[in-house]
Structure formats: C-alpha cells, structure tokens
C-alpha positions as CSV (number, residue, x, y, z in Angstrom):
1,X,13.3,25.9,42.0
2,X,9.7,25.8,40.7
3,X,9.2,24.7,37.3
4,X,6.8,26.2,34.3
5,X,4.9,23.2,33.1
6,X,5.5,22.3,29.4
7,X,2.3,22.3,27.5
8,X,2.5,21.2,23.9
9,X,-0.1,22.8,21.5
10,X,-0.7,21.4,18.5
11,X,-3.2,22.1,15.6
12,X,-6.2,19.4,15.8
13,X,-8.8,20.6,13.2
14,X,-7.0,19.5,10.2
15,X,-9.5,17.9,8.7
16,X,-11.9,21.4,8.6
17,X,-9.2,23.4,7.5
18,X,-8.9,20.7,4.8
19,X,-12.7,20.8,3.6
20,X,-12.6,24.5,4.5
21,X,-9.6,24.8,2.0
22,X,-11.2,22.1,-0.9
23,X,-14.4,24.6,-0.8
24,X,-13.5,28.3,-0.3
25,X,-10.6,27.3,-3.2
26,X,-13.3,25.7,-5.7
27,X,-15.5,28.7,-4.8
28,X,-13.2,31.7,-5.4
29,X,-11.7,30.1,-8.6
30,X,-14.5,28.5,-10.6
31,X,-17.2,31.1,-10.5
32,X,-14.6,33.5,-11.2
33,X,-13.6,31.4,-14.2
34,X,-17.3,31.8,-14.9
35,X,-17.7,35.1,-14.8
36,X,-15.2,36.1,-16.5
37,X,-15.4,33.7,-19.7
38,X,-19.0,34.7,-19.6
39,X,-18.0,38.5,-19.4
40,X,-15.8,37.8,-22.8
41,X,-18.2,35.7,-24.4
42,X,-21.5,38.4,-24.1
43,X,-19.9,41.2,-24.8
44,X,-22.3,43.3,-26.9
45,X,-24.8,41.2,-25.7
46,X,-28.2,43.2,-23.8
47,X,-27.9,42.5,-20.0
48,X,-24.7,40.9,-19.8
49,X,-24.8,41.0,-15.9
50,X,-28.0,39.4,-15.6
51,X,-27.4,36.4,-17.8
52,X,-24.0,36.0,-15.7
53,X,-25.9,36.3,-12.0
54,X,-28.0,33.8,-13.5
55,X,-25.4,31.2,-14.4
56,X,-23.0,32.5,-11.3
57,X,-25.6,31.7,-9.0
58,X,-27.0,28.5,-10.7
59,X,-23.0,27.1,-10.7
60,X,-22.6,28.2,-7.0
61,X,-25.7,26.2,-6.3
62,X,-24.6,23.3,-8.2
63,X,-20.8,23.4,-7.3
64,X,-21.3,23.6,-3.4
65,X,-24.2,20.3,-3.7
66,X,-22.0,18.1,-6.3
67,X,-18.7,19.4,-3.9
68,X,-20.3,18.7,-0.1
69,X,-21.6,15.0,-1.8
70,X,-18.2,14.4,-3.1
71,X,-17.2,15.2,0.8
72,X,-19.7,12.8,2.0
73,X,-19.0,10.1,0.1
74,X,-15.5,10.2,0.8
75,X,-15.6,10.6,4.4
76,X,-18.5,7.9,4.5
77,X,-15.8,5.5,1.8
78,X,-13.0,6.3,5.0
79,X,-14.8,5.3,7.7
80,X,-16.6,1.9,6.0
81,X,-13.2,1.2,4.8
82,X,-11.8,1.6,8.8
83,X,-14.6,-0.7,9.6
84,X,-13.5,-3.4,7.1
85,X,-9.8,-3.1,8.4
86,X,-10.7,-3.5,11.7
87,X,-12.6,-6.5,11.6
88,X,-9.8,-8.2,9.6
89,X,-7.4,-7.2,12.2
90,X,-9.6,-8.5,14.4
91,X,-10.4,-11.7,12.8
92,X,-6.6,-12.2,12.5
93,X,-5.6,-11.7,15.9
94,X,-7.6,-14.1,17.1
95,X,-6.7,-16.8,14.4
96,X,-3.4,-16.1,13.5
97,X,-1.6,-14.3,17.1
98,X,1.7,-15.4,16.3
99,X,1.7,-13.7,12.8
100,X,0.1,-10.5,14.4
101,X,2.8,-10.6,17.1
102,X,5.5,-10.9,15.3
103,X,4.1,-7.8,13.3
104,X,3.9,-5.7,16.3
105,X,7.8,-6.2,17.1
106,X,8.5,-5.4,13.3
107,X,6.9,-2.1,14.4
108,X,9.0,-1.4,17.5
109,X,12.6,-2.8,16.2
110,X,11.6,-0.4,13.3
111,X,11.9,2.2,16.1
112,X,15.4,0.8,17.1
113,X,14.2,-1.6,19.9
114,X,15.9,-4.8,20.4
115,X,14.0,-7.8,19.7
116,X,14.3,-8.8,24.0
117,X,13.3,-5.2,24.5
118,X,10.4,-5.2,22.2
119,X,9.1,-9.4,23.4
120,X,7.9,-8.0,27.1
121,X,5.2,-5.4,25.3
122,X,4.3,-7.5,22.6
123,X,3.0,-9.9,25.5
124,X,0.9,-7.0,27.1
125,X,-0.5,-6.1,23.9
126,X,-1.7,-9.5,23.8
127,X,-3.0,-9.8,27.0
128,X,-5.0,-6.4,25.8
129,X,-6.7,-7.6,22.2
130,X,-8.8,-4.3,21.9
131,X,-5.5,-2.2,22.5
132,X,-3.7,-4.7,20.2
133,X,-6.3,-4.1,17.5
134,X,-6.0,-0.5,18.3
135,X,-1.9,-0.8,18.3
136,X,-2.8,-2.5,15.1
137,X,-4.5,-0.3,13.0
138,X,-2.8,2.8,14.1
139,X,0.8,1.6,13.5
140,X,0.6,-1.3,10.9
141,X,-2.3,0.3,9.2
142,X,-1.8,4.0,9.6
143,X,-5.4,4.2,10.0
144,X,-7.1,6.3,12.6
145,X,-10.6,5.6,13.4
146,X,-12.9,8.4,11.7
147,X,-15.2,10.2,13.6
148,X,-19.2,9.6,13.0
149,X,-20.3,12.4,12.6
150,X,-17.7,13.5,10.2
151,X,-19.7,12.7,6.8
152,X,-21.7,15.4,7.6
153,X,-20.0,17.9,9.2
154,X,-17.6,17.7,5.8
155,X,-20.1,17.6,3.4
156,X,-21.9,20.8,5.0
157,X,-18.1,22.6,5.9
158,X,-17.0,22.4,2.2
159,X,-20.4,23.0,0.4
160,X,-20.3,26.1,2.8
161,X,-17.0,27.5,2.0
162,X,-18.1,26.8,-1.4
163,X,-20.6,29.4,-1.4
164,X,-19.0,31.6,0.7
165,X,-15.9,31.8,-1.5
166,X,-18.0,31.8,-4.7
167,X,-20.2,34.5,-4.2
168,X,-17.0,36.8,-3.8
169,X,-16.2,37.0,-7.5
170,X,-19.9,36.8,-8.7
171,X,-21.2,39.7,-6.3
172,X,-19.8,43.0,-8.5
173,X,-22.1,41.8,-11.0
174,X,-25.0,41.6,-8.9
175,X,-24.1,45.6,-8.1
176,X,-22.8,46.9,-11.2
177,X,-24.9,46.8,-14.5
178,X,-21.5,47.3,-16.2
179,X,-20.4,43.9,-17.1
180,X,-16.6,45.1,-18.0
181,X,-16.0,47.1,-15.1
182,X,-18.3,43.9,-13.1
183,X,-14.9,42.2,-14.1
184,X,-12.2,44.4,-13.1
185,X,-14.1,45.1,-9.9
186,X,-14.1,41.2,-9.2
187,X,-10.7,40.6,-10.7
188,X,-9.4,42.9,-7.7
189,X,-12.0,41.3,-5.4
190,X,-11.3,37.7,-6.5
191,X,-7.1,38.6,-6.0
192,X,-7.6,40.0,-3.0
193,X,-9.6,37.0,-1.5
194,X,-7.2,34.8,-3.1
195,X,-4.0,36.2,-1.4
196,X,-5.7,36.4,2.2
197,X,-7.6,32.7,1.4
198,X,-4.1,31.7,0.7
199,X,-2.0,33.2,3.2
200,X,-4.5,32.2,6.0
201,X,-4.2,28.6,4.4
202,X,-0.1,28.5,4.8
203,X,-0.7,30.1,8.0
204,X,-3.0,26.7,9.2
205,X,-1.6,24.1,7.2
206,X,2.3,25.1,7.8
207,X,3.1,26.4,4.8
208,X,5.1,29.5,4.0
209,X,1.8,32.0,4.2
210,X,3.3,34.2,1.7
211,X,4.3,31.4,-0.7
212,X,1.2,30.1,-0.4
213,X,-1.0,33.2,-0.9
214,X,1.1,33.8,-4.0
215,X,0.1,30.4,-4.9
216,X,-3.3,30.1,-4.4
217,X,-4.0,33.8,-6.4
218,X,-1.9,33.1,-9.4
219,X,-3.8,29.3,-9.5
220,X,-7.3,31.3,-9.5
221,X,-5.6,34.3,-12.1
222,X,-4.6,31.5,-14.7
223,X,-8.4,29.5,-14.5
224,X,-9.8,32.8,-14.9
225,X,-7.7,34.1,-17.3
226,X,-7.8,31.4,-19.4
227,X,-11.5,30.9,-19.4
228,X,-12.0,34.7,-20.7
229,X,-9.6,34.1,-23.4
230,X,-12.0,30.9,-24.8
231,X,-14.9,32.7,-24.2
232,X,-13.2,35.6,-26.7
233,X,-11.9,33.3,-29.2
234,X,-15.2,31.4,-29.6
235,X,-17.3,34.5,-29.3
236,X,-15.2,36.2,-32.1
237,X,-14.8,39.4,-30.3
C-alpha cells in the first residue's frame, strides 16, 4: 500500500521574527509613551501637534539608529564570540583528544547510551576533527555558527520595524491639529496595532496568540499611560 511521505515543517526565521519583535514593540510603545506624555504636558500650549511631530519624528529617528546599532553589535559580539570558541575547541582537540573524547561520550550517555555503545562513534568523530569540532560546539557548547551576513540584516530588520511600528502612534498627530483628540485617535490606533502586533507574535513564536496580544497591548497601555500622568503632574495641569 503506497505511503504519503512525512515532511516535517518547522519554523526557521526565528531570528527575524525576533528583531522584527525587539523593533515593531520598541516602536509602537515608546513613541506612544511620547506622544502621549507630551500631549499632557502642552496642553494649553499653541501648536501642541507640531511640537509633538517634531519630537515623535526626531525619537523615531533616533530610536530605530541607537536600536538597529544595539542589533549590530550584538549579532557582531555572537559571531566573534563563536569564532573564539571554535578555535579553542580546535586547539583542544588537537592537544588534549582524550579529554575532548571523553566529553563527547558524556554527551551521548547523557542521552542514555551505554558507554560500549557510545566508544564506536566517538572513534569516528575522531577520525572526522572538523565534524568533531562541529559535534563540539553544537552539543557541548550549544553554539550554532552565526550567519555573516546576519549583523546587518538585524541591524536594518529591527531599525525597520522600529519605524514602521513607531510611526503608527505618532501619525494622528501629523493629521489632526487637535492634540486631545490626536491622542484618543492614536490610543485606539496604538491598541489596535498592539493586539494584532501581539497576536501575530504568539502566532510566530508559539505562544498563546491571544494571551500574547493581550500582553503586548496592556505592556504599551501602562508605558503610555504612565508617561501622560508625569507629563500632567509636572505640567500642573
């Protein structure tokens, strides 16, 4: 009887969704935080709105620089720190192979192998040292070697989602001369985004989607909230 083949899918772009997540979440909630503490603090204040486009857009242009370099450098800190664990690995397997072998069986008789199952693929390994390194630093080390190019891509994928996130809350004010009902209109913008960043986010990262959407909107209410009610206090309004 003909068989369907089983083919496993699994989810390989963690590491976007995680600089897509780090930026789209920094962009929805601190502009919004902005905004609104600014909205508090100027109120009576002539063109409101303008003064907060101003700083909205200055924050969004500073926020998405100082967050991609903070992606950059730690994707660039990963990778030099791979390349340091490697050559030590390296180094060791060559002058210490006994040591490193007897490591590798750790690994397997951690997996329940006995130690005469585990002694005939230790001795392939070493007859393989660049697949013994490899063995080494994926299971001893739980290190996976980064990808080049990935210093980059991160820095431009989160200070991307940065701006596209943070120009969400700050856009009713660019429209609406208003600056109170600026705010409600990007409160309810700002929510909404929140709930659907969120749920998409749980939906990619295996999280409950609602849970998570529930999460990431009441994070973004409390930073906003919180900043209006400083502005207020300080303001004396």
């Amino acid at each position: 009887m003909p068989q369907t083949p089983h083919t496993e899918r699994h989810f390989t772009a963690s590491e976007v969704v995680r600089d897509v997540v780090i930026g789209m979440s920094d962009g929805l909630t601190v502009p919004f935080a902005l905004a609104a503490g600014l909205t508090g603090g100027l109120a009576g204040a002539p063109n409101p709105t303008g003064i907060i486009v101003t700083a909205g857009l200055a924050e969004i242009a500073a926020g998405s620089i100082a967050m991609g370099l903070g992606g950059y450098l730690a994707a660039k800190s990963d990778a030099e720190h791979y390349a340091r664990e490697r050559e030590r690995e390296k180094r060791e397997v060559a002058e210490i192979p006994q040591e490193e072998m007897r490591e590798v069986a750790e690994v397997f008789q951690d997996y329940g192998l006995s130690p005469e199952q585990t002694r005939p693929i230790v001795e392939a390994l070493r007859r393989q040292p660049k697949k013994w390194i490899d063995f080494m630093m994926r299971f001893e080390l739980g290190l996976e070697k980064p990808d080049p190019r990935r210093a980059m891509s991160s820095a431009f994928t989160i200070g991307g989602a940065y701006i596209a996130g943070g120009f969400i809350p700050l856009a009713p004010y660019i429209f609406e001369k208003s600056a109170p009902i600026a705010l409600l209109i990007s409160v309810g913008l700002t929510l909404l985004a929140l709930l659907v960043f969120g749920f998409i986010k749980g939906h990619f990262t295996g999280t409950r989607p609602v849970r998570s959407a529930l999460q990431t909107a009441l994070i973004g209410s409390v930073a906003a909230g919180a900043a209006f009610a400083i502005a207020r206090l300080i303001s004396g309004q």
